[in-house]
C-alpha positions as CSV (number, residue, x, y, z in Angstrom):
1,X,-1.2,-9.0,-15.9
2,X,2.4,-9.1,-14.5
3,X,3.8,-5.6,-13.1
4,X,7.6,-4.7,-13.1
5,X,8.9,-5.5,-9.9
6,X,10.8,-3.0,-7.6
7,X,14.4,-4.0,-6.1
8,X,15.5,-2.8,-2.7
9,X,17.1,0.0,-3.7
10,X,14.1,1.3,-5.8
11,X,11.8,0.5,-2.5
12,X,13.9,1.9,0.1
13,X,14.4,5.2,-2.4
14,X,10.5,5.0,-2.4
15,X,10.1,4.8,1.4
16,X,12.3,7.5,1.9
17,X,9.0,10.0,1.5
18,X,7.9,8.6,5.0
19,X,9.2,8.1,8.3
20,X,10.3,4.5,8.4
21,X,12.6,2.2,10.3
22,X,15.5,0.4,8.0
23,X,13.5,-2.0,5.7
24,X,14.8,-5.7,7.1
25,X,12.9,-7.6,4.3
26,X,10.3,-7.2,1.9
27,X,8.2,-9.9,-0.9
28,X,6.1,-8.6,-3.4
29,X,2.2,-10.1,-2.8
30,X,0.2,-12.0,-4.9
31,X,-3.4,-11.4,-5.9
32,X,-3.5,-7.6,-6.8
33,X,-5.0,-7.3,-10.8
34,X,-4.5,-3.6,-10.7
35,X,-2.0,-2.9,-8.4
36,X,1.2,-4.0,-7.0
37,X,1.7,-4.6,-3.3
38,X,4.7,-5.2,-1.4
39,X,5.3,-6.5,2.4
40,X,7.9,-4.4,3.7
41,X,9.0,-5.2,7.2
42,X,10.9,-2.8,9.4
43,X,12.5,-3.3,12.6
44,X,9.2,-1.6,14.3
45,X,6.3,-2.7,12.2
46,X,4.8,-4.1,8.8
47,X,3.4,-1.9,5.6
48,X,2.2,-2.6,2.5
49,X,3.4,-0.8,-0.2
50,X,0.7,-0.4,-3.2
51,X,1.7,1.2,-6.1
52,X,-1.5,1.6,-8.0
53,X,-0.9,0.5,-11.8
54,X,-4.6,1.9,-13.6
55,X,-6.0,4.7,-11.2
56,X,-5.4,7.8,-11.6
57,X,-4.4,9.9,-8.8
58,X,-7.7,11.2,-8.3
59,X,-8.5,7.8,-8.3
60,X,-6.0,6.3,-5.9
61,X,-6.5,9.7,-3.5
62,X,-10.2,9.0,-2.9
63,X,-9.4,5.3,-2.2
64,X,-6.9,6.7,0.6
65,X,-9.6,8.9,1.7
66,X,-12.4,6.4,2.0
67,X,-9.7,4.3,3.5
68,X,-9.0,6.6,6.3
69,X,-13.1,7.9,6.6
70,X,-13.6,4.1,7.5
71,X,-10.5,3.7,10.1
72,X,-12.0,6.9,11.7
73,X,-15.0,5.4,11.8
74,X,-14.5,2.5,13.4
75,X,-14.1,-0.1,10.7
76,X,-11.0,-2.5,10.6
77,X,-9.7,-1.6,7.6
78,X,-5.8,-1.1,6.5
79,X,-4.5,2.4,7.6
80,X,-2.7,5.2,6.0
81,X,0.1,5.9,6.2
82,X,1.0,9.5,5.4
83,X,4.4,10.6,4.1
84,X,6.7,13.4,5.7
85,X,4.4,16.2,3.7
86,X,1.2,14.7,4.8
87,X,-0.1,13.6,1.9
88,X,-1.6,10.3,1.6
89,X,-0.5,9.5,-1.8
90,X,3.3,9.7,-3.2
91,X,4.1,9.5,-6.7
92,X,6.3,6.8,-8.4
93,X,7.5,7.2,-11.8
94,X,4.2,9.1,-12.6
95,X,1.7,6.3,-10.7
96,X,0.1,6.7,-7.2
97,X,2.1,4.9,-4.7
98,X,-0.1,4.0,-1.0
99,X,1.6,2.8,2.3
100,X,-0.2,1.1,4.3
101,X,-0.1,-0.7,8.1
102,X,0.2,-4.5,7.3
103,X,-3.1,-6.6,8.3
104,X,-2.6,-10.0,9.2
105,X,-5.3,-11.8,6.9
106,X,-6.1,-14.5,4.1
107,X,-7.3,-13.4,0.9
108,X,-10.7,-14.9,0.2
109,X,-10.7,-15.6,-3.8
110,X,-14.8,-17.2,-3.9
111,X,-16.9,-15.8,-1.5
112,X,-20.3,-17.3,-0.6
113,X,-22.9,-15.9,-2.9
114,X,-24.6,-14.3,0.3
115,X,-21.5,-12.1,0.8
């Protein structure tokens, strides 16, 4: 399913709920079926923006928090990024909205039957 996509006005007015660096560039990624992600590059670091299309936001919060329970815990695993209020989840247009550090991957589509 194909998302609407976000211009750079919409994003930066988005990013505004956290303490960010001017956004230098940013590309919507591929492979998300229920969400939308974006790379957003700043002049200190890379995020990824998810806006969560089908969770709710008691959906999308526990996601944040198993996300974080796991980067406390030692597991590599993308990292929170919490707004200006804390929270780990900001809302967009009524969905759930996630920023995240940027992990420097591939996206493995068929994994082994052992994994």
């Amino acid at each position: 399913m194909q998302y609407p996509t976000l211009n750079i006005e919409q994003i930066e007015a988005l990013v505004q709920e956290y303490v960010l660096n001017e956004i230098i560039d940013y590309k919507v990624l591929s492979g998300g079926s229920e969400n939308t992600n974006y790379l957003i590059h700043s002049a200190k670091s890379s995020y990824v923006l998810t806006i969560c299309e089908q969770k709710t936001i008691a959906q999308a919060s526990n996601l944040a928090s198993l996300l974080e329970y796991l980067a406390i815990n030692g597991f590599s695993t993308s990292k929170i990024i919490r707004n200006k209020k804390e929270e780990a989840i900001t809302i967009y247009e009524a969905k759930p909205v996630m920023l995240k550090e940027f992990l420097e991957g591939k996206i493995i589509e068929d994994l082994p039957d052992h994994l």
